[in-house]
Structure formats: structure tokens, C-alpha cells
C-alpha positions as CSV (number, residue, x, y, z in Angstrom):
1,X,118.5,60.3,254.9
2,X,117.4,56.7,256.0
3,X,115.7,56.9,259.5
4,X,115.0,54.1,261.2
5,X,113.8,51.8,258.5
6,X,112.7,48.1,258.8
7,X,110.8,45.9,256.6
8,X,109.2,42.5,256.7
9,X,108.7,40.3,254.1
10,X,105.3,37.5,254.7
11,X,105.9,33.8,253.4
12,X,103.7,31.4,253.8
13,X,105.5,27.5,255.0
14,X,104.6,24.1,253.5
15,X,104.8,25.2,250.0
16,X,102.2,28.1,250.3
17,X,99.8,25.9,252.0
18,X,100.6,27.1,255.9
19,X,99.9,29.5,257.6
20,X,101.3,33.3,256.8
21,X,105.2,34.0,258.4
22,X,106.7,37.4,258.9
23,X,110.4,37.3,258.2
24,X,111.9,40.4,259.3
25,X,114.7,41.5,256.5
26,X,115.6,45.1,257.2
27,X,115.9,45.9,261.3
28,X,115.9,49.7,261.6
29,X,118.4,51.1,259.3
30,X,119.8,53.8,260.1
31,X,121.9,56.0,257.2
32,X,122.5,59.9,257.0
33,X,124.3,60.4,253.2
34,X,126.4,63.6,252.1
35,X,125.2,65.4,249.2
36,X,127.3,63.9,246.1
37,X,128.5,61.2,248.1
38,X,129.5,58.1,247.0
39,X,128.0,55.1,249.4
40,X,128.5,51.2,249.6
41,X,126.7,48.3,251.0
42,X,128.2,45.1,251.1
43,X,127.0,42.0,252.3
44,X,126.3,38.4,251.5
45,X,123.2,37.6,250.1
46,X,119.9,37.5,252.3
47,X,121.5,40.1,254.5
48,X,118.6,43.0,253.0
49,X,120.9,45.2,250.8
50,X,118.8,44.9,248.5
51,X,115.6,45.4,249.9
52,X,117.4,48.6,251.4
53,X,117.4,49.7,248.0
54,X,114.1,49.1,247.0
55,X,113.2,50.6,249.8
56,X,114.7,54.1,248.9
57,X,113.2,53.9,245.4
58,X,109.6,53.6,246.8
59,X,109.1,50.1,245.0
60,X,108.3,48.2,248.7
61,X,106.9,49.3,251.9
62,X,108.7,50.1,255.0
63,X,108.6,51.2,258.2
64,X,110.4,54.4,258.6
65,X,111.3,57.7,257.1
66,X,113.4,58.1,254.0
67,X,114.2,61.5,253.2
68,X,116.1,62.5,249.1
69,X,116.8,65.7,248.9
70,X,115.2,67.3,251.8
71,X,111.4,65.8,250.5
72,X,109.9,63.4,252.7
73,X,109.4,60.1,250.1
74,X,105.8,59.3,250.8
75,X,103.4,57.6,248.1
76,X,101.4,60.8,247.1
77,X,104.6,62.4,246.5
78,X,105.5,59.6,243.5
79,X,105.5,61.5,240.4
80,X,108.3,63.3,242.2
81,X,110.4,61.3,244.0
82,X,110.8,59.5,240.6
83,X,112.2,62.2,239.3
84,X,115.0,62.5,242.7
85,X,116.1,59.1,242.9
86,X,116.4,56.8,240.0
87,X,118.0,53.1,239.7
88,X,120.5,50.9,237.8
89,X,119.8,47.4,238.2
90,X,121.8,44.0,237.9
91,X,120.9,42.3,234.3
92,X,120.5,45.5,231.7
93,X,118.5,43.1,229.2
94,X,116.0,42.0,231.5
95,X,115.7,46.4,232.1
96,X,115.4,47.0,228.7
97,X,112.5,46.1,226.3
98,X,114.0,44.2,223.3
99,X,111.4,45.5,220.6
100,X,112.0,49.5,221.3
101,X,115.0,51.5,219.6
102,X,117.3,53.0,222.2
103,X,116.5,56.4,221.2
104,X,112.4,55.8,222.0
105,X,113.4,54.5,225.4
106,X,116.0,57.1,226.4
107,X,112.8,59.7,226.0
108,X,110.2,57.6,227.4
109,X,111.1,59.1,231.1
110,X,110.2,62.9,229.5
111,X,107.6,62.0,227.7
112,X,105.8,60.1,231.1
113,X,106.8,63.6,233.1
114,X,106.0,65.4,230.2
115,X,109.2,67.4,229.8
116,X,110.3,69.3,226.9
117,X,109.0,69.3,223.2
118,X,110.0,66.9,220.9
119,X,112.8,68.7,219.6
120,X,113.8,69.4,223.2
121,X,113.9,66.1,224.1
122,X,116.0,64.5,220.7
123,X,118.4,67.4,222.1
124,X,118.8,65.8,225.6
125,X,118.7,62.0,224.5
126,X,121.6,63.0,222.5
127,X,123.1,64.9,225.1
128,X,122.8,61.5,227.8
129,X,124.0,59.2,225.0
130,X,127.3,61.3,224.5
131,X,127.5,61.5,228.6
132,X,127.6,58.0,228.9
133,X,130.0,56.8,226.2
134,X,127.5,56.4,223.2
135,X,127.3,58.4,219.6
136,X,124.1,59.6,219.3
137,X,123.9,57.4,216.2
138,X,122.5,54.4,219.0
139,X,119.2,56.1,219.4
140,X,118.6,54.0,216.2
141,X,119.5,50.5,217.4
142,X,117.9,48.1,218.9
143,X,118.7,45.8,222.4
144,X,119.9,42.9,220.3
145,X,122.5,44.7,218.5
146,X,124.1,45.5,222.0
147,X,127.3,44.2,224.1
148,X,126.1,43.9,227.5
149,X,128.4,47.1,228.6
150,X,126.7,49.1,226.0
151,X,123.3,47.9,227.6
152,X,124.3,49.2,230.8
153,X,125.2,52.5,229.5
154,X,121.6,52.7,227.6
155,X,120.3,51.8,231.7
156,X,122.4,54.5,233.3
157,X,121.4,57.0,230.6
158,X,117.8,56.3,231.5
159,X,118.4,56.7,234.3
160,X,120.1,60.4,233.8
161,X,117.5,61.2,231.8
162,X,115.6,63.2,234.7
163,X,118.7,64.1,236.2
164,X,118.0,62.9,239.8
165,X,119.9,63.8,242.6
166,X,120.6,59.6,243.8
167,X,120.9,56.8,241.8
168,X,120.8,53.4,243.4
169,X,123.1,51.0,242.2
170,X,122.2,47.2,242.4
171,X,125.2,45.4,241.4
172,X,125.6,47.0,237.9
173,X,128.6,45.6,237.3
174,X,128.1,41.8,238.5
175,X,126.2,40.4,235.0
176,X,129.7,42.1,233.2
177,X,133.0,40.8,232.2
178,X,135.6,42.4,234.4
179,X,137.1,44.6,231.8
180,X,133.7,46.0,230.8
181,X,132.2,46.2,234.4
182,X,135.8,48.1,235.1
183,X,134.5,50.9,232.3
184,X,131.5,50.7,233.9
185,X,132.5,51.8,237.0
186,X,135.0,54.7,235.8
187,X,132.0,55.6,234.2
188,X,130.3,56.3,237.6
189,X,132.9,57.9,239.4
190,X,133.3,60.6,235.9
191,X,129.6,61.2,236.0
192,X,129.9,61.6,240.2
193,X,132.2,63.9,239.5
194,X,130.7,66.1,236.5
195,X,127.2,66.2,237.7
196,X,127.8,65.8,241.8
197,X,125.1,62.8,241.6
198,X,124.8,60.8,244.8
199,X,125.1,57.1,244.4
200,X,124.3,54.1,246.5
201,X,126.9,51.5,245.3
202,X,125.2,47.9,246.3
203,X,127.4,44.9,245.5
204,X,129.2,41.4,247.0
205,X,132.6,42.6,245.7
206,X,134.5,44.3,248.4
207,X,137.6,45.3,245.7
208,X,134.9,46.8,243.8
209,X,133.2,49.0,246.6
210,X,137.1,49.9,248.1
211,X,137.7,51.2,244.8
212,X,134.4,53.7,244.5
213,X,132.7,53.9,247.8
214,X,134.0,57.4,249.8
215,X,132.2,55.4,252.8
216,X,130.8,51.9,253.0
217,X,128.3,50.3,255.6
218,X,128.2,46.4,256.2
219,X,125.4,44.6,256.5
220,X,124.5,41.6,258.1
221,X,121.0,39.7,258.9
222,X,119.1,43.0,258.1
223,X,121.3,45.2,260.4
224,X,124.4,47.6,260.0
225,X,127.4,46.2,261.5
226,X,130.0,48.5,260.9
227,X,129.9,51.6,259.5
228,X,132.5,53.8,258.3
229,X,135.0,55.5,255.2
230,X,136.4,52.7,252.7
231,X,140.1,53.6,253.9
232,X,139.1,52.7,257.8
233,X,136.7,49.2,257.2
234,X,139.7,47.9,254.8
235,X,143.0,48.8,257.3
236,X,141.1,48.8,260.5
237,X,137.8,46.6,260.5
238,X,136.3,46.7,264.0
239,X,133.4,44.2,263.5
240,X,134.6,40.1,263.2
241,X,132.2,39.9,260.1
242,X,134.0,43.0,258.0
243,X,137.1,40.8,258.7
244,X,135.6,37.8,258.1
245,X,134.7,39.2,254.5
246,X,138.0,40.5,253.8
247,X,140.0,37.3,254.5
248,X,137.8,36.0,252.0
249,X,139.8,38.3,249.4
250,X,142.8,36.3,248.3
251,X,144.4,39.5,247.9
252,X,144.0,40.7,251.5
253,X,144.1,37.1,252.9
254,X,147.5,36.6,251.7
255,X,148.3,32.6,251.5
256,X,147.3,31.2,254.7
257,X,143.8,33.3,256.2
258,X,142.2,32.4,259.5
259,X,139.6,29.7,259.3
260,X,136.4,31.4,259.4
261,X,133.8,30.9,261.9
262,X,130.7,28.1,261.9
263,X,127.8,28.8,259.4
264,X,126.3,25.7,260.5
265,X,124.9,27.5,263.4
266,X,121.6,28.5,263.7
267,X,121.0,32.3,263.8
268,X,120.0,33.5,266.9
269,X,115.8,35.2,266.9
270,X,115.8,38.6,266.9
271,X,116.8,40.4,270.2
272,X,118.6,37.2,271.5
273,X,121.6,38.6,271.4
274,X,124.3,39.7,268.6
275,X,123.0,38.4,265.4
276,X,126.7,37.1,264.1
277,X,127.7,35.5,267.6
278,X,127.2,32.1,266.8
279,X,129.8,32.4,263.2
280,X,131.9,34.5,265.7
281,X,135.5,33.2,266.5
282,X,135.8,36.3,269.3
283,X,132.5,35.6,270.6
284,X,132.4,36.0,274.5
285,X,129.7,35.0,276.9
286,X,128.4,38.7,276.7
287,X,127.7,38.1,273.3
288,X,124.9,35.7,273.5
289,X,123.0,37.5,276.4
290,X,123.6,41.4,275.3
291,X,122.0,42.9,271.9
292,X,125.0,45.3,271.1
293,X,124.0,48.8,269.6
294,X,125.7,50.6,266.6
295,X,128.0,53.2,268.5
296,X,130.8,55.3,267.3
297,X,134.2,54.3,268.1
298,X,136.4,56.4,266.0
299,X,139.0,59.0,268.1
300,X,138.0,63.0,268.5
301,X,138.1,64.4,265.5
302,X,138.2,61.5,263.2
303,X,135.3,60.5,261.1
304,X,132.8,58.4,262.4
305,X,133.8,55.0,262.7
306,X,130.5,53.5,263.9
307,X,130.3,49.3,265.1
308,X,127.6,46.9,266.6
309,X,129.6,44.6,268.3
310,X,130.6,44.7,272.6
311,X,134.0,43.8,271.7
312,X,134.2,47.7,271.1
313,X,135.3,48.3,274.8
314,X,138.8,46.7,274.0
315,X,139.2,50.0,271.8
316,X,139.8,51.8,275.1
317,X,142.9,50.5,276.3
318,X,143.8,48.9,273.0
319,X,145.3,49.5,269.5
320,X,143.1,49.5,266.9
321,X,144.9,46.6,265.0
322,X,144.8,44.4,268.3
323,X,141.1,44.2,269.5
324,X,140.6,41.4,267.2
325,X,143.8,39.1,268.8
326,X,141.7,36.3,270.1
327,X,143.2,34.8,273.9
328,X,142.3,31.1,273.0
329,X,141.7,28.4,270.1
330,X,138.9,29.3,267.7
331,X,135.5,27.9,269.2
332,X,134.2,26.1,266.7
């Protein structure tokens, strides 16, 4: 459970000669996960996905409460959440250290916890390296003798090692070829399935989260825009941005997509107003005055369906596939 998170990051201008800045990244997330769910966030870069991520690990402070598995993750309480929530990053060489064999770093998680005897834990390295697609005859090689999928199963198996109940997922496919990163994620949906882990899928490929995430949240400038199950964001996106990411997909767009909206706006400052109104082709005079909330739009007894955008009155009176029809040209 997420509650109300935020984060800052502090930069100083003029080449690290000015004064200190704080640049807000994260704006108080919030994100209530089923146990062995499956859970995307998408975004363009800069939105704070990331630092979302980091956030849940314990590697960066926040504001906020993060809650894994019913333990409140707080920084006396290390040792343990590391052993609750473990991660899968982007580039599996730069995770890896070249010189060790693949059978020392595979136990290097029980030996720091101190789990198990040796015997014991040869027994479960063997036992991680079958789970993720390896003979147990790797434990012997080194990094360099490695395809890059391989390396990313040695990362997830590291990251089984403790058997955690979440694993955070930071584009673990996007350094891949699409064949192997397509392996890769089978491989996360068999292990979902076998050992009910919870995942947080991050990643800039909407195909890729449709095709894994049971429900997927959208970011945008450090907030949640829309919220809801893969099937409803892809056939019935309530937020301009979610649909201004999935014309970008040729295969959704078909051969002629809507222009989409002007990036050479400035963003507006925090509590101005909707953070997206000035890329917005829908964009009202409302939108620049009125700092909409993430609400729940979805019909009784439909899962939550939840938006930050005031276009979400149009929902009333409206079919779900119309509240986007603008009445006039495109500004912009």
C-alpha cells in the first residue's frame, strides 16, 4: 500500500553554482495493490515512475507511508523489508559484478541474511536457477559468458533468492531484443503464477504492460492520471493523456491518428491548475483555473475506474466512448 507519497528531488541552477531548487517529482501517490497482483506504470520519462519505485524499495526518501505486506517500511525496519520487496532493474550487466561466478552471487543474498548452511544454500541456488530457465551448471560461469536474457534471469533469480512477497520491475525488458525481452516476460507471468509474487511492472511500452499488467496506473508530471484494469485504460481511456499515449501505438492509431496536443507549452506550477491542460486538445476554461482530483468514475459494481481530469462530468449523461469527441478545431 502506497499512501500519500511525494518526493522532491534538490538541484542546484547555473551548473551547480546557484542557489539550491526543489523540484517536486512524485505529488502524493496514492496506490492500494492486491496481494499477487500484477501492477503497471506507464509514463514518459520525467513523469516519477521511477522514483515511485525507488521509493517502495527504501533506496530514496519520501514523504508518506508505504506499507509491503502489512509492515510499515521504515529505515530501522531495513534488514527486513529487503527481504519483502526486492527489485529487477533496466541494464542486468551494470546489476551484476563481472569478476563473481553466478553461483557466488545467487548466494550472496543468504549469506548477507545469514540463511541456511552452505549445503542449504547450493540446494536453493540450484533450485532459483532451474525456476528461472537456467541448469544449475551456470552457477559456474561468469557475466561475460552471458546473452543479455540469460543476465536477466541470473537478476530475477537474485532477486527470488529471499522469496519476497513484491518485486519491482524497472523496465526489465527495455535493454532486450524483442524475442528475448518476450521470454522474459512469460517468464514473469509463470513465476506470478507459481509463487503468487506481486509485481510492479514499470515500463514506456504500453503493448508490453496490456499484455501483463491485471491493472495499470498512468502517470504524468508526478501524479496519477488515470487509474484502472489494463482491459478498461486500452478500450475506454477517460484521461486525454492515456489516449494521447495510445495513438502513439501504430497499432492502435490505425493509419491516420489525431495530431496530438502542444509540448511546447510550458507546464503549468503546481496547483495552477490540471498539470496536462496546456498539451490538452479538450482543454476547457475550467481546466486552467480548477486542480481536478483523482475520482472514481467507473458504473456500480464495476471495478474502479479512477481519473484526474473535470472532463469526468460528461460521463454522466454520456457514453463512455464519446466524452472525448471534441465540439471544435484542436487548440493549438
Amino acid at each position: 500500500m502506497i499512501r500519500d507519497v511525494s518526493n522532491t528531488y534538490v538541484t542546484r541552477a547555473y551548473g551547480g553554482f546557484g542557489r539550491k531548487e526543489k523540484k517536486p517529482v512524485l505529488d502524493h501517490i496514492n496506490i492500494e495493490m492486491k496481494p499477487a497482483e500484477i501492477f503497471g506504470l506507464v509514463g514518459e520519462s520525467g513523469c516519477g515512475k521511477t522514483t515511485l519505485g525507488r521509493s517502495v524499495l527504501g533506496l530514496i526518501d519520501h514523504e508518506g507511508e508505504i506499507y509491503i505486506d502489512g509492515l510499515r517500511q521504515d529505515k530501522s525496519r531495513r534488514w527486513e523489508m529487503a527481504r519483502k520487496v526486492q527489485a529487477v532493474f533496466q541494464d542486468p550487466s551494470s546489476s551484476l559484478n563481472p569478476v563473481k561466478r553466478i553461483g557466488w552471487l545467487l548466494e550472496e543474498p543468504l549469506r548477507i541474511h545469514r540463511i541456511g548452511s552452505r549445503q542449504e544454500r547450493i540446494k536453493r541456488v540450484d533450485e532459483v536457477l532451474r525456476m528461472v530457465g537456467l541448469d544449475p551448471s551456470y552457477k559456474t560461469r561468469r557475466i561475460a559468458e552471458l546473452s543479455g536474457g540469460q543476465k536477466q534471469r541470473v537478476c530475477i533469480g537474485c532477486a527470488l533468492m529471499l522469496e519476497p512477497k513484491l518485486i519491482i520491475a524497472d523496465e526489465a525488458t527495455s535493454a532486450l531484443d524483442v524475442s528475448v525481452g518476450a521470454q522474459i516476460l512469460n517468464l514473469f507471468r509463470d513465476l506470478h503464477e507459481r509463487l503468487g509474487l506481486a509485481l510492479v511492472f514499470i515500463s514506456h511500452n504500453l503493448n508490453l504492460v496490456y499484455y501483463l499488467c491485471d491493472r495499470i496506473a498512468v502517470m504524468y508530471n508526478g501524479q496519477i492520471v488515470e487509474l484502472g484494469t489494463a482491459r478498461t485504460l486500452y478500450s475506454a481511456p477517460a484521461h486525454p493523456y492515456t489516449r494521447t499515449l495510445l495513438e502513439a501505438i501504430p497499432e492502435i492509431a490505425g493509419e491516420n491518428p489525431e495530431p496530438p496536443g502542444d509540448e511546447t507549452q510550458r507546464e503549468p506550477a503546481e496547483g495552477e491548475c490540471c498539470r496536462f491542460a496546456f498539451r490538452c486538445r479538450w482543454r476547457e476554461s475550467r481546466c486552467g483555473i480548477t486542480p481536478p482530483e483523482l475520482v472514481n468514475i467507473a458504473p456500480p459494481g464495476e471495478p474502479p475506474h479512477e481519473v484526474r481530469c473535470v472532463l469526468k462530468g460528461l460521463t454522466a449523461n454520456s457514453t463512455r466512448s464519446g466524452i472525448f469527441a471534441p465540439t471544435g478545431p484542436a487548440p493549438g
